[in-house]
C-alpha positions in Angstrom: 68.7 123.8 64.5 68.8 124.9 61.0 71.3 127.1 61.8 73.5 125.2 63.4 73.5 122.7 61.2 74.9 125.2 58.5 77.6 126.7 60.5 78.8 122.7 61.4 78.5 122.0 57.8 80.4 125.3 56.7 82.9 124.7 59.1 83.7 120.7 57.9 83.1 122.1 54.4 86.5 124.3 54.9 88.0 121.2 56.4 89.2 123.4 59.5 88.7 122.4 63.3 85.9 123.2 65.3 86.0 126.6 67.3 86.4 125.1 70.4 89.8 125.6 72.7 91.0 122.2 73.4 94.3 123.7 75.0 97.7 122.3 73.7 96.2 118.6 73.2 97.7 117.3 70.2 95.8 114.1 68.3 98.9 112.5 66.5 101.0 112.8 69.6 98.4 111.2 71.7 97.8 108.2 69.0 101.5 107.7 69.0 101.1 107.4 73.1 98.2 105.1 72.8 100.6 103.0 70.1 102.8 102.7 72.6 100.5 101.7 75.7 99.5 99.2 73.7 102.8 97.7 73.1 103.2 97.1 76.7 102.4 93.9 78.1 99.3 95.1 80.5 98.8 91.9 82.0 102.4 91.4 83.1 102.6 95.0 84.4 99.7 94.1 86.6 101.1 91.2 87.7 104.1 92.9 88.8 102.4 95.9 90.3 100.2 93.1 92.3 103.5 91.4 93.5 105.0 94.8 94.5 102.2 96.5 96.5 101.7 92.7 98.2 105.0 92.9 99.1 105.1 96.4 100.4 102.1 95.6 102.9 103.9 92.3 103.8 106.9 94.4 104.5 105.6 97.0 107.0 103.5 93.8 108.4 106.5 91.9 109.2 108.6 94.7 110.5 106.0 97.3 112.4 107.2 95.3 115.7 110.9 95.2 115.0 111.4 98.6 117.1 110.5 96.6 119.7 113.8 95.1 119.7 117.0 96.7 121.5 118.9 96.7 118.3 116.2 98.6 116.5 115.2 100.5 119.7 115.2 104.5 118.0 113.6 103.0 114.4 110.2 104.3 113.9 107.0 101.2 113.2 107.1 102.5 109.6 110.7 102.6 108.9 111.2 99.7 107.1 108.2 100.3 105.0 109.1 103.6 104.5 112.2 102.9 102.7 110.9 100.3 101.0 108.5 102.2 99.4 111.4 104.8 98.3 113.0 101.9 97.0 110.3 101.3 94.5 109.6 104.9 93.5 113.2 105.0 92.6 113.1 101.7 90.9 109.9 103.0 89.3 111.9 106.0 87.8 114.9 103.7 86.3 113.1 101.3 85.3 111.2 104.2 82.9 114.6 105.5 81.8 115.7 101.8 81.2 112.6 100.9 79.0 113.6 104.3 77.1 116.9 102.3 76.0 116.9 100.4 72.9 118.2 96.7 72.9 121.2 97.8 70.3 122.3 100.3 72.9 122.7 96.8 75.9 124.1 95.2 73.4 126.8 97.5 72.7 127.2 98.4 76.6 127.7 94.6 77.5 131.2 94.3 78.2 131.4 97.1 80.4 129.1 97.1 81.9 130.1 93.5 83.3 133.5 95.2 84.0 131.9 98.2 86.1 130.2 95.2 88.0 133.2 93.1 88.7 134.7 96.4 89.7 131.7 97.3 92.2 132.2 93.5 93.3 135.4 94.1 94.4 134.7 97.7 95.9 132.5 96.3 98.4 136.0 94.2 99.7 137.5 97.6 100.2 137.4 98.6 103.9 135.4 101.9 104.7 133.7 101.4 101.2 132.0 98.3 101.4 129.6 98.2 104.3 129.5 94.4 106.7 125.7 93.5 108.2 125.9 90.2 110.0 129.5 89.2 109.0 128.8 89.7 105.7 130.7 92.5 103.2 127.9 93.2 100.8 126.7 96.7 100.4 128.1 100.1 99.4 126.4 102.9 101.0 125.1 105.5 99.1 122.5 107.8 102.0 119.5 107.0 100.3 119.8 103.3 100.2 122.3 100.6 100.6 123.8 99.3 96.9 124.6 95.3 96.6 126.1 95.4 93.7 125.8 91.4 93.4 122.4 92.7 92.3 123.8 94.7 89.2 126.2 91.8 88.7 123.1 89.1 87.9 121.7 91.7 85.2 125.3 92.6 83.9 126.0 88.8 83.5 122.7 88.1 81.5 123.7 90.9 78.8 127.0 90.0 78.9 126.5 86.1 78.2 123.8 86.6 76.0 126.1 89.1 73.8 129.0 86.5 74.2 126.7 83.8 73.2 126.0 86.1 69.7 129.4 86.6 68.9 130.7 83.5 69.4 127.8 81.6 67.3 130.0 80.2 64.9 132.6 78.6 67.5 130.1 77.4 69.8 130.6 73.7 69.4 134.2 74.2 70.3 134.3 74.1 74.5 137.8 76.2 74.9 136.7 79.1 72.2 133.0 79.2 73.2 132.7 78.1 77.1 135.9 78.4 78.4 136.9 82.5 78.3 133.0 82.8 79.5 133.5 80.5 82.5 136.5 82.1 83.3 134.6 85.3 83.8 131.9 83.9 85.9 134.2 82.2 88.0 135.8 86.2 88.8 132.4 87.0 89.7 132.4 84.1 91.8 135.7 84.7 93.4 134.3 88.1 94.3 131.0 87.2 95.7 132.6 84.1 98.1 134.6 86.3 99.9 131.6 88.7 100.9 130.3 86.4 101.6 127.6 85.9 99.2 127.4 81.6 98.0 123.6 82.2 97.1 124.0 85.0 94.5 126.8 83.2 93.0 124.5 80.2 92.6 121.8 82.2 91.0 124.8 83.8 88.6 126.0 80.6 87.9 122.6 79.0 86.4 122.1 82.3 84.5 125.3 81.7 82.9 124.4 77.9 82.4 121.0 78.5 81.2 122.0 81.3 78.6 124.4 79.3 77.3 122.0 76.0 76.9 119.7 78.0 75.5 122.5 79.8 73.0 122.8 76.6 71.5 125.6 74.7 73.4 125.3 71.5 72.6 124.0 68.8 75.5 127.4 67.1 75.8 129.2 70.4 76.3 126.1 71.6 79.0 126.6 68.3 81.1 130.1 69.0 81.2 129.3 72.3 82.3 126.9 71.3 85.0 129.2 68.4 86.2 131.7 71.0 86.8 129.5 72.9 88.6 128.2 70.8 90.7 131.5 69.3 91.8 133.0 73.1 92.2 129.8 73.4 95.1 130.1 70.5 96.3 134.1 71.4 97.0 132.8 75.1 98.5 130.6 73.5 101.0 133.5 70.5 101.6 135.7 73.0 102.5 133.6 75.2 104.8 132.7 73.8 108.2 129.9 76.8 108.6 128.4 75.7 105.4 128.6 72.2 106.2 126.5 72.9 109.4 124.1 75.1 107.1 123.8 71.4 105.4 123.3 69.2 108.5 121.2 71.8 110.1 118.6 72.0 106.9 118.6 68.5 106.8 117.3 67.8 111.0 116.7 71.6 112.0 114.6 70.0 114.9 117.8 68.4 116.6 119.0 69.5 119.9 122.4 70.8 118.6 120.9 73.0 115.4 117.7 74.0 116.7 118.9 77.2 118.3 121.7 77.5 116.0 121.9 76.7 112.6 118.5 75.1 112.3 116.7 78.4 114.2 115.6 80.2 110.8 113.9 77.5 109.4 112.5 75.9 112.2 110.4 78.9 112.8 109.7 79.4 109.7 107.5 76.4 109.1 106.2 76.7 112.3 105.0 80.1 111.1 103.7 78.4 107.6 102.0 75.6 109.9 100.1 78.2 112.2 98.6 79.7 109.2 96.9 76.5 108.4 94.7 77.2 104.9 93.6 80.6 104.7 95.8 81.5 107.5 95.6 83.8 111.2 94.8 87.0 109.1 96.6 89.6 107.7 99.0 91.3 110.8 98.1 87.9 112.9 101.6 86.5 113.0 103.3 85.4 115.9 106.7 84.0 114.7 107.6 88.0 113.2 107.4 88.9 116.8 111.2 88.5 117.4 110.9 84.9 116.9 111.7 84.8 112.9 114.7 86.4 112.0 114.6 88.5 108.6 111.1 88.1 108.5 110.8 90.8 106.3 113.6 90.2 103.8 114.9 86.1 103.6 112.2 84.6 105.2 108.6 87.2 103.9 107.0 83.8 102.4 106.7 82.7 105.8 105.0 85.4 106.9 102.5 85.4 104.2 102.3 81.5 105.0 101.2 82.2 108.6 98.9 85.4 107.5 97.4 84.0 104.2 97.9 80.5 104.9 98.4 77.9 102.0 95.9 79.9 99.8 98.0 83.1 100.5 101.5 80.5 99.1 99.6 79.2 96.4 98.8 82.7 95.2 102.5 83.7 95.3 103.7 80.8 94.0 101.0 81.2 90.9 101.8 84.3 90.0 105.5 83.9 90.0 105.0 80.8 87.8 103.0 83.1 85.1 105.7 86.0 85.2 108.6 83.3 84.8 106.7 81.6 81.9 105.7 84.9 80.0 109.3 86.7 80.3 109.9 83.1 78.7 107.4 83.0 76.0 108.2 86.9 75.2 112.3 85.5 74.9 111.1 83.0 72.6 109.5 85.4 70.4 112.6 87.4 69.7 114.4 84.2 68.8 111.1 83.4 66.3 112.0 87.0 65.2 115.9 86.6 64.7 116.5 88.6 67.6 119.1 86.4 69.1 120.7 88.9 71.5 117.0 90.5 73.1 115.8 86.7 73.1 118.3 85.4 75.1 118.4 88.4 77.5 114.3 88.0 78.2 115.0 84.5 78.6 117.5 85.1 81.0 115.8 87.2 82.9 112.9 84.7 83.0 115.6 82.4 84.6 116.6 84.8 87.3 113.4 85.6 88.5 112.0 81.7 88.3 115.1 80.2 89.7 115.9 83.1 92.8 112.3 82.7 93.5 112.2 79.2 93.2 115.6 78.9 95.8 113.2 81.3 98.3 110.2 79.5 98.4 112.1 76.2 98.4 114.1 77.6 101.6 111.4 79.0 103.4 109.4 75.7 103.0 112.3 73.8 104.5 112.5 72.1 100.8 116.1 73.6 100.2 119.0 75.0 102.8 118.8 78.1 104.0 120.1 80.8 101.3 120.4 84.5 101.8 118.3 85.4 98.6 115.0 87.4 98.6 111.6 87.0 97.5 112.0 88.9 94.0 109.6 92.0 93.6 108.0 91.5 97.0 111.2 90.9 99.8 112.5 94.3 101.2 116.1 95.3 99.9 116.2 98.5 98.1 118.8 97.7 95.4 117.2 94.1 94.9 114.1 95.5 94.0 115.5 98.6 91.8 117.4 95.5 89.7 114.4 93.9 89.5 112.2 96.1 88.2 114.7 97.7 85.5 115.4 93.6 84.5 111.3 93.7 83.5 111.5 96.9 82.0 114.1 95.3 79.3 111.7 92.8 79.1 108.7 95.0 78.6 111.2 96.7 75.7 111.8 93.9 73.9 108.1 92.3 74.0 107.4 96.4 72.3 110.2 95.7 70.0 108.5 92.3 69.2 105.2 93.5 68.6 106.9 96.6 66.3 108.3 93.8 63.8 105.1 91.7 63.5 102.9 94.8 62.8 103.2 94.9 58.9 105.5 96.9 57.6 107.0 97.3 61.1 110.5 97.3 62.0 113.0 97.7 65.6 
């Protein structure tokens, strides 16, 4: 022992490192890793990863007996699933390279990339480019999975109006200088996505635009305007539209005669299927209504699913941890605007809007509290390029609650 002791001692003595191969491991590298790690919001990485894999079993649960149908006849039990899972390991991998980017870099990318999404808008419009499911013109094929780009668009149009909302600061009390050019652009957008078309994702576009530019300091006068607008400019879309009218008469008596196996048929089975499951539900692969009865079970309509599976404890649960999620993006938003980080504020904030508000419109439909919309569940719905949006939008808020924590370590700086 004696021994060893004085080879140990000789050896911290010299101030070298132990004889030992420890292969290429390098200690400052590694406690710059750890530095990082722990920049990362853990508990909101859980949460997502919870919503994610909950949503990937619900997925292959609500479509394993879709082959079953004609239309799906050659499609393998797991082929839904399957891509859905691709989708997420692809999402996965952009959402790394997007946490990678600094928020100086979106903010200097904000214009065009809102131009490359108007373009992509419009692309879709294009015969033999943009690809029509159910009457609707929404999706650019690209092998692998099928691109909406009105996914890209609700990112594009958070950067964009929260960098708008920066540089016009100083004129924001004026409507025509500070609401006016960025209404104008929205309304493109919207021009775009109503002739898909695609009413939901202009409504979720819409109160992203509205909520940045409340929370950019428009003044409440100018925000009332703003909403009065908007809700006369829906009111006049649905007005004008007899098939959206019925969508409106069918939500509000889906149980009458004349809408229950039309217009009325979606939701009508779908609280049926959140009535069977009762409180804690039939069981997990128990439902009845995704055998043929439920259309889009597995994208529009998964809540109803988990309804009749989970029951209301199984609702409750989703609904919970959508509410913390929605809340945290917030609070992390409201920390960069503590910090004087007006731009990355803004954009976590409006984030936090798109995932509360689309999720709130899903629920809301699927519980027969709202008409029937064609948006998903966020983070848990299939649709490939929905859930490789969503993920990179929480990567960017990931980067700016590290960029947060950076500044309020002393000494620290973005």
């Amino acid at each position: 022992m004696n021994f060893v002791s004085a080879i140990m001692g000789r050896f911290q003595t010299a101030n070298t490192a132990l004889p030992v191969n420890l292969g290429s491991y390098d200690y400052a590298k590694n406690a710059q890793a750890n530095a990082r790690i722990q920049s990362i919001d853990q508990a909101m990485v859980w949460v997502v990863v919870a919503l994610l894999m909950w949503g990937m079993v619900m997925v292959y649960s609500a479509s394993i007996a879709m082959p079953d149908n004609p239309k799906f006849v050659r499609y393998a039990q797991t082929h839904f699933v399957m891509r859905h899972v691709i989708s997420i390991v692809i999402g996965f991998g952009v959402a790394l390279l997007a946490f990678q980017v600094p928020m100086e870099s979106w903010e200097k990318i904000a214009r065009p990339l809102f131009i490359v999404s108007l373009l992509l808008l419009a692309a879709v419009l294009i015969p033999f480019v943009g690809k029509g499911v159910n009457g609707a013109r929404r999706w650019i094929s690209l092998g692998v999975m099928n691109f909406q780009p009105s996914e890209l668009a609700k990112l594009a149009v958070i950067i964009y109006a929260s960098d708008y909302m920066v540089r016009k600061m100083e004129v924001k009390e004026r409507f025509f200088r500070a609401v006016l050019p960025m209404g104008a652009a929205v309304a493109l957008a919207g021009i775009f996505l109503l002739a898909e078309p695609d009413m939901g994702a202009f409504l979720v576009i819409a109160i992203i635009a509205m909520g940045i530019l409340f929370l950019g300091g428009v003044n409440a006068r100018m925000f009332f305007l703003i909403l009065a607008i908007l809700v006369f400019a829906f009111a006049m879309i649905i007005a004008t539209s007899e098939w959206r009218r019925e969508r409106i008469f069918a939500y509000l008596d889906p149980w009458d005669q004349k809408h229950a196996l039309g217009k009325g048929y979606q939701l009508s089975h779908s609280l049926i299927a959140i009535g069977r499951g009762e409180i804690f539900g039939v069981g997990l692969g128990g439902s009845v209504e995704k055998l043929h009865w439920l259309p889009e079970a597995h994208t529009d309509f998964l809540l109803a699913v988990i309804g009749e599976e989970f029951g209301l404890v199984g609702v409750v649960t989703v609904i919970g941890l959508f509410l913390w999620l929605s809340r945290r993006i917030m609070v992390i938003g409201r920390q960069a605007l503590a910090l004087d980080r007006i731009f990355a504020g803004l954009v976590a904030q409006g984030v936090g809007i798109w995932i509360g508000f689309q999720s709130f419109i899903n629920m809301g439909v699927n519980l027969g509290a709202l008409p029937t919309k064609g948006l998903t569940l966020p983070l848990m719905s299939y649709g490939g390029s929905a859930i490789l949006m969503n993920m990179v939008a929480i990567a960017i808020v990931m980067r700016i609650d590290a960029e947060n924590k950076q500044m309020m370590r002393p000494g620290g700086r973005s």
